[in-house]
Structure formats: C-alpha cells, structure tokens
C-alpha positions, 0 to 999 in steps of 0.5 A: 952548631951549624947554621945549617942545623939552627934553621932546620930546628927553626923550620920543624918548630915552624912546622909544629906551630902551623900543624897546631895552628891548623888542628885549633882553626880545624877544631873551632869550624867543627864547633861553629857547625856544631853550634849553628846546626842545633835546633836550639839558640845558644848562648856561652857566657863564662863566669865574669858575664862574658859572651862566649859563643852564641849562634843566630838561632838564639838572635833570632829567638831572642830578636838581639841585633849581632851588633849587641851581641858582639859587645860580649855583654850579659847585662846588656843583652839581659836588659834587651831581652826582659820585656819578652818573658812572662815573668822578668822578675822571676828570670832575674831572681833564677839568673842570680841564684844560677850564678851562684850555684852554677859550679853544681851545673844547675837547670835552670826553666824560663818561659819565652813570650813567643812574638813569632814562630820558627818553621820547628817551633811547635804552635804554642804561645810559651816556650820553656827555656832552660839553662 
C-alpha cells in the first residue's frame, strides 16, 4: 500500500472522528439548553446515586451551592436539602421505596417548604415536588 493512500485513510478516519466529535458537542449544548430553559429544576442522578445532570433552576430551589453539586453526591446533596421539607422522614422513606422500583418509572410527590418565591412561582407556602 502507498504512503500516499495510508494517510488518505488516516485523514477520512481523522475526518469522521472530528465530524462525530462535532455532532456529540452539538447534541450536548442542545441538551444543556434544553435543561436550562425549562421551568422546572432538575436534578439526573443515575442508578449508583451519581449526579448526572441538574440545571440552576434546581440550585436555586433547592439553595445548594454549585460547589455541592459538582462533588456528584445524592447523599450529600439529600442531607443539605432535608431541613427544607415539611416532612424529611416522609421524603427519605419515598427516596428509598423509589429507588427500588425506579425500573417501573414510579412518580414519586414531595412537598417544598418555600423560604422564597420565583417571579413564576405561584404565591403559595408549599410547592409539590415530583419525582
């Protein structure tokens, strides 16, 4: 085989690697938009209890520094927010029973103890919450 046809092959690899490389960083931004620009806060957590994805809708509903968040850490991040539920016991015992039937793609309603209020946020003292 000539040189000449070995780099061509390299160069066409090269090519679909950086094409693929741009359709991922593509489809990522989408999703990033996508997450921020809902009016919900989110929070992604996969099935070993680490943090996927969130958006800083959910931050600030939640009041969890980014710094807390990025350690990826449900059990840090559920020990910071049960002080702001009505009913903290309640949320972990659901938190547990979700975990294991999360396969079935259960919903799971919490309650939110408002300390403050988004410009969307309807004027009520509890927000549900559903997983």
């Amino acid at each position: 085989m000539s040189d000449f046809k070995v780099l061509n092959e390299r160069n066409v690899e090269s090519d679909k690697m950086k094409s693929a490389q741009h359709k991922l960083q593509e489809s990522l931004s989408l999703l990033t938009a996508t997450i921020e620009s809902t009016a919900d806060g989110i929070l992604v957590v996969d099935s070993t209890g680490k943090v996927s994805a969130f958006n800083k809708k959910f931050l600030r509903l939640w009041h969890i520094p980014p710094t807390l968040v990025r350690e990826q850490d449900d059990n840090k991040l559920i020990a910071h927010v049960l002080d702001q539920l009505t009913d903290p016991d309640l949320f972990l015992e659901k938190s547990n029973i979700f975990i294991v039937i999360q396969h079935y793609q259960a919903k799971i309603s919490f309650t939110l103890r408002i300390v403050g209020y988004f410009s969307d946020t309807p004027n009520h003292n509890e927000l549900p919450i559903v997983l």
